[in-house]
TORROMI-999598 format. One line per 4 residues: number of its first residue (from 1); their letters; for each residue x, y, z of C-alpha. Coordinates in pm, 1 decimal. Layout:
BEGIN
NUM = a = X Y Z  ...
This chain:
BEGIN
1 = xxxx = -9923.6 1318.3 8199.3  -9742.7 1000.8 8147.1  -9433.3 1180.6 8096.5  -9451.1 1363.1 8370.4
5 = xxxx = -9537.7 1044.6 8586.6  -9186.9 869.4 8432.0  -9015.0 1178.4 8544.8  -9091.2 1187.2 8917.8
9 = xxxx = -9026.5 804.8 8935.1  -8692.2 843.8 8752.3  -8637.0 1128.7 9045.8  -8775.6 964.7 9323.1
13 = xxxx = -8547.1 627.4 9189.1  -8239.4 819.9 9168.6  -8286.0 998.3 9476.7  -8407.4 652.2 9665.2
17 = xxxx = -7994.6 518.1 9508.5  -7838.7 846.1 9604.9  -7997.8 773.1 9958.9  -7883.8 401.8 10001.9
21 = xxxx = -7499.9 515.0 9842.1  -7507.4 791.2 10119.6  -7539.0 562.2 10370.1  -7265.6 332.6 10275.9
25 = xxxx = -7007.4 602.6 10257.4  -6774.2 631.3 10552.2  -6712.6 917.4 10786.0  -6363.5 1047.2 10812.9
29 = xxxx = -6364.7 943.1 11221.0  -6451.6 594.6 11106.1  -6250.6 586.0 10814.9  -5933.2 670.4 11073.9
33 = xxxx = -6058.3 381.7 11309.7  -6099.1 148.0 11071.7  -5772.5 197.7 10846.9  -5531.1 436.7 11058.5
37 = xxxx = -5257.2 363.4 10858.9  -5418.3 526.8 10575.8  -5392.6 174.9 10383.0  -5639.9 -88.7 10469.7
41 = xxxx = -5411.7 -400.7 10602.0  -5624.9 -711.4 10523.6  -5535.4 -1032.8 10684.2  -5547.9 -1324.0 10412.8
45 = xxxx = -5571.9 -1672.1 10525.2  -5414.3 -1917.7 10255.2  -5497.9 -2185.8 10517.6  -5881.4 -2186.8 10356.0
49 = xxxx = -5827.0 -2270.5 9988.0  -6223.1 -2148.7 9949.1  -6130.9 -1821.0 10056.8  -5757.5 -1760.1 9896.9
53 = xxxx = -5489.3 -1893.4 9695.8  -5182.6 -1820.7 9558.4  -5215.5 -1741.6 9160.6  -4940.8 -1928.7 9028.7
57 = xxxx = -4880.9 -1702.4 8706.6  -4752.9 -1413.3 8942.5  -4700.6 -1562.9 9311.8  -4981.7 -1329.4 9436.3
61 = xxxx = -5304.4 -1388.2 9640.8  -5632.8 -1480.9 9468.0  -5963.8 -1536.8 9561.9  -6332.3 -1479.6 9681.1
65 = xxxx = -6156.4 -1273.9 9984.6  -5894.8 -1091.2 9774.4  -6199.2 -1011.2 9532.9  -6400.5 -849.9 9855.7
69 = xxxx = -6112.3 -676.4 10010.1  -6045.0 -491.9 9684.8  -6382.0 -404.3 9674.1  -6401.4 -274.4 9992.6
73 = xxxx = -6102.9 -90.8 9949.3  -6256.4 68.4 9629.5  -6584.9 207.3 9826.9  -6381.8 362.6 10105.6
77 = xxxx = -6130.2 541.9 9915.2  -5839.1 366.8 10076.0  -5557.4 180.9 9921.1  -5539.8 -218.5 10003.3
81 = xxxx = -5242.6 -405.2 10120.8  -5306.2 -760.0 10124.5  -5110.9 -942.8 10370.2  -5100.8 -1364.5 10362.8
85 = xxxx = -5100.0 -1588.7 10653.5  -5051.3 -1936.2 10639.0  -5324.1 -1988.2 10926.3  -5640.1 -1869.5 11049.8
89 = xxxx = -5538.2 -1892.7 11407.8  -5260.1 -1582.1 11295.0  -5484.1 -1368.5 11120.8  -5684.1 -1401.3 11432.9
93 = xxxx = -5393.7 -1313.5 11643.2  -5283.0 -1018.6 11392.6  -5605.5 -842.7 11401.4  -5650.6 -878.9 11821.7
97 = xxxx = -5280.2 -713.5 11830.2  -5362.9 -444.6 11588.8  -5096.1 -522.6 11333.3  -5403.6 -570.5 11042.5
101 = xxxx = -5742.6 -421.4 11009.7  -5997.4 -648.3 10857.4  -5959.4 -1020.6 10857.8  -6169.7 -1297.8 10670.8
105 = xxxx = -6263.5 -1572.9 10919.9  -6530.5 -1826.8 11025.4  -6764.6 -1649.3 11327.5  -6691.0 -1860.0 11637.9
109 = xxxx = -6777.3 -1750.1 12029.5  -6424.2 -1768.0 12137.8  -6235.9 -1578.7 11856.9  -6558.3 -1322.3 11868.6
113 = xxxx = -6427.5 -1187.4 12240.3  -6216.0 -948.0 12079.7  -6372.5 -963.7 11710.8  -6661.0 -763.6 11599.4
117 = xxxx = -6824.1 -1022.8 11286.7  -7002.3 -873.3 11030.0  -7305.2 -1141.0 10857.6  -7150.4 -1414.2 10718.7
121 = xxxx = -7070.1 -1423.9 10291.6  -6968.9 -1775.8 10236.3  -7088.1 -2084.2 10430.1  -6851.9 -2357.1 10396.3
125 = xxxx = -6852.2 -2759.7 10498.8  -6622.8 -2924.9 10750.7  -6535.9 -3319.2 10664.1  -6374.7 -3594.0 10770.8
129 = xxxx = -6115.3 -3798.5 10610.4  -6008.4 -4146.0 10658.4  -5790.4 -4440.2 10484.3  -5966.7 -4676.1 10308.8
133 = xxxx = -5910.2 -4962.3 10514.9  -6082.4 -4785.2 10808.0  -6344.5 -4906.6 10913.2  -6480.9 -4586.5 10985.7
137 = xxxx = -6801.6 -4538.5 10746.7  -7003.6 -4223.1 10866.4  -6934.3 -3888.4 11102.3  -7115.6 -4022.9 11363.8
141 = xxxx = -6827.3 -4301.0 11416.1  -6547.1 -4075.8 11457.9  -6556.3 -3942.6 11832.0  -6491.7 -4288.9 11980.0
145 = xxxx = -6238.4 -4329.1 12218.2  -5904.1 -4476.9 12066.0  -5959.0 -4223.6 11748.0  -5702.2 -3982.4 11673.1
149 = xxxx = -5855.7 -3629.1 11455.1  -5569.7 -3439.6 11347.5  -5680.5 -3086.9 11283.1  -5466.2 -2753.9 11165.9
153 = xxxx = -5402.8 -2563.9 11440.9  -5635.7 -2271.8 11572.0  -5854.6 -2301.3 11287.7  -6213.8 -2298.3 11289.3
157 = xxxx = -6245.3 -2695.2 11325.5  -6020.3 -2715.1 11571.0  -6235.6 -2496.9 11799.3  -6537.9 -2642.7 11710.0
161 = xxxx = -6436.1 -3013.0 11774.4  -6233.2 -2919.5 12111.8  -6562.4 -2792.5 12220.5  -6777.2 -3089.0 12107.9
165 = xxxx = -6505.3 -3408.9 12093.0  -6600.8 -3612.3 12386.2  -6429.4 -3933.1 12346.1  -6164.0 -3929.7 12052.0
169 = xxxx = -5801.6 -3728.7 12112.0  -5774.2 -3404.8 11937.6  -5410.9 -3407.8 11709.5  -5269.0 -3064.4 11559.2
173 = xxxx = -5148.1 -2983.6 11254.3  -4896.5 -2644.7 11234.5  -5147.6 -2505.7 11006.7  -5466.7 -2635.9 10778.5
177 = xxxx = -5241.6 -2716.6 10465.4  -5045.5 -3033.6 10617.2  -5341.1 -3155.3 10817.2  -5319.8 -3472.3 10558.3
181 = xxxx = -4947.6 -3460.7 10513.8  -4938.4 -3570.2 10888.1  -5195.5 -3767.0 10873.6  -5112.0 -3980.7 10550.7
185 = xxxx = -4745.5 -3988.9 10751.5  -4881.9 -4181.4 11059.8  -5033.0 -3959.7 11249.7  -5393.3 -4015.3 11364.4
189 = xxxx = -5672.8 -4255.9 11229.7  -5884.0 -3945.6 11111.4  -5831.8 -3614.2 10949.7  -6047.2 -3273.0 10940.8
193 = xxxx = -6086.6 -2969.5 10780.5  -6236.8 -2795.1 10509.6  -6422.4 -3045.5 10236.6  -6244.5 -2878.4 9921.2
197 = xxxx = -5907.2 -2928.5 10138.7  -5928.3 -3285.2 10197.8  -6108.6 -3312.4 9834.0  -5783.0 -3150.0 9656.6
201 = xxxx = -5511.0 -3286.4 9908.1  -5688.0 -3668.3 9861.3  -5591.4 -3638.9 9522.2  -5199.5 -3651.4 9592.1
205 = xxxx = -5246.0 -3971.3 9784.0  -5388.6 -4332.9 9677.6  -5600.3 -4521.3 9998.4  -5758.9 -4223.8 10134.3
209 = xxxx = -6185.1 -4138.4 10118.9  -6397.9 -3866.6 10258.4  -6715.6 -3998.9 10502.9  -7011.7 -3904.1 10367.2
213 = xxxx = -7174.5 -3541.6 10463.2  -7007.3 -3310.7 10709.7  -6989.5 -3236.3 11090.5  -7030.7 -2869.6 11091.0
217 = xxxx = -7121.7 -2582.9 10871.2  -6917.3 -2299.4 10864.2  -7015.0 -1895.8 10848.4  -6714.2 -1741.9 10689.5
221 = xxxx = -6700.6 -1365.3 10799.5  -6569.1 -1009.5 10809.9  -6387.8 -935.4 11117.8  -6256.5 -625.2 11268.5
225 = xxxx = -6122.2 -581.4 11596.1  -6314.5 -452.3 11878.2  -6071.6 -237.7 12061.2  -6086.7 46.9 11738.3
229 = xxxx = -6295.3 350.9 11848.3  -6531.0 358.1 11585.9  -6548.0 -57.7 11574.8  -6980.0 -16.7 11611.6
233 = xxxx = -6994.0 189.8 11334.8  -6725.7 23.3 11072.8  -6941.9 -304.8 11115.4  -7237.5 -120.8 11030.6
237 = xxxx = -7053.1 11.7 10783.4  -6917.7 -321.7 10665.0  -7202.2 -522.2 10718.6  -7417.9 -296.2 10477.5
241 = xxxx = -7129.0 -363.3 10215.6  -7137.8 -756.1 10259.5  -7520.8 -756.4 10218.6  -7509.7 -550.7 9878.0
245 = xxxx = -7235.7 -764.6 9778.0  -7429.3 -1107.6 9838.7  -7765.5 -952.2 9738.4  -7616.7 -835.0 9408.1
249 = xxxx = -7447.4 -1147.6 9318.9  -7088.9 -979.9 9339.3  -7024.9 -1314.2 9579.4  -7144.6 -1585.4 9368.5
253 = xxxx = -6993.2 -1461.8 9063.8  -6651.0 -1414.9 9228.7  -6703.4 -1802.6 9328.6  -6761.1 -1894.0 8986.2
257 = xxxx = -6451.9 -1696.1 8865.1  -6253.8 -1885.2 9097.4  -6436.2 -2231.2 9038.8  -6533.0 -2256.2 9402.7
261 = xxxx = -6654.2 -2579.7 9515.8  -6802.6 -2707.5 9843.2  -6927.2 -2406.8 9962.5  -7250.0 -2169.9 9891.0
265 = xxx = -7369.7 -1782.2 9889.6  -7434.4 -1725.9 10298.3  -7833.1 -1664.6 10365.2
């Protein structure tokens, strides 16, 4: 009797998994929305140094995003071609003009017009970063008037604080990577951006230091373009892969692998 019992729950398991696998395999009308090419084009944002790299020992991206793009790749059946941007803002504008198909970037209200999000995988912390004679000592003292933020240009803190910056001036950087180039050059009294940025770019300059905390929390996310066919459905699609991916750890292990710092498994 007891083998027969461990015999219908080994069934009813295996059919339960061969349910749930079903589900996450695409249709061939979605599959042609969401790749039409034939080769998934992902947009990869070096800008974010949580999210991708470039792996000196062969020139080619790394990271947490390369790791999920591949992955993604591998469930659908499609081949991956992994294309680097040195911003998020043109990622953003690659996906809206249909040049890319999948893009990793944070969820914000104005990018989202033409994006379709999936959850978020990766949260990550915005900072500010100041010279050590300022006498700047928390967040809360940086949107004064006569401060100067510089801030990479159409990234996610740069929407963000041109929504909430009241009193300071708003200063931008071409991209995310020379936001403290600029600044340690002269320009503006404060600098912003991601908190393993500053962390690693502090390190090439004496009389710098990071205030304490951080002024926003970012949701780092899948995002597809809206004006595909199928868009509904490859979101579903994509959104069931991102949970399985975060649920089974595939995320926090690929943020160990790439000593990820600053940043944590999205809820």
């Amino acid at each position: 009797m007891k083998y027969i019992l461990s015999i219908c729950l080994l069934f009813i398991s295996q059919f339960t998994y061969s349910q749930s696998v079903n589900k996450l395999r695409p249709d061939p009308a979605m599959l042609q929305s969401f790749a039409p090419t034939g080769i998934l084009r992902v947009g990869i944002n070096l800008g974010n140094p949580v999210l991708a790299g470039i792996d000196p020992a062969n020139q080619k991206p790394k990271g947490v995003s390369i790791d999920i793009a591949n992955e993604i790749g591998k469930r659908s059946g499609l081949p991956v071609q992994l294309i680097p941007f040195q911003s998020a803002g043109a990622t953003v504008d690659a996906i809206k003009s249909g040049t890319i198909d999948l893009v990793f970037v944070a969820i914000d209200p104005i990018r989202g017009e033409g994006i379709s999000y999936t959850p978020p995988y990766i949260q990550i912390e915005g900072a500010y970063l100041v010279k050590t004679s300022s006498p700047i000592k928390n967040n809360d003292e940086v949107d004064v008037a006569g401060n100067e933020i510089i801030v990479g240009k159409g990234s996610a803190y740069d929407l963000f604080l041109t929504r909430e910056i009241k009193h300071a001036a708003l200063l931008r950087a071409p991209n995310s990577q020379s936001v403290v180039d600029d600044f340690m050059s002269g320009q503006g009294n404060v600098a912003a951006g991601v908190k393993q940025q500053l962390e690693s770019d502090a390190l090439r300059y004496t009389g710098s230091r990071i205030l304490p905390g951080h002024f926003m929390v970012i949701n780092q996310a899948i995002g597809i373009p809206k004006a595909r066919p199928e868009y509904e459905k490859t979101n579903a699609y994509l959104s069931a892969i991102i949970t399985d991916l975060k649920g089974s750890g595939f995320v926090a292990n690929a943020m160990n692998r790439h000593d990820i710092q600053g940043a944590k498994v999205a809820d």
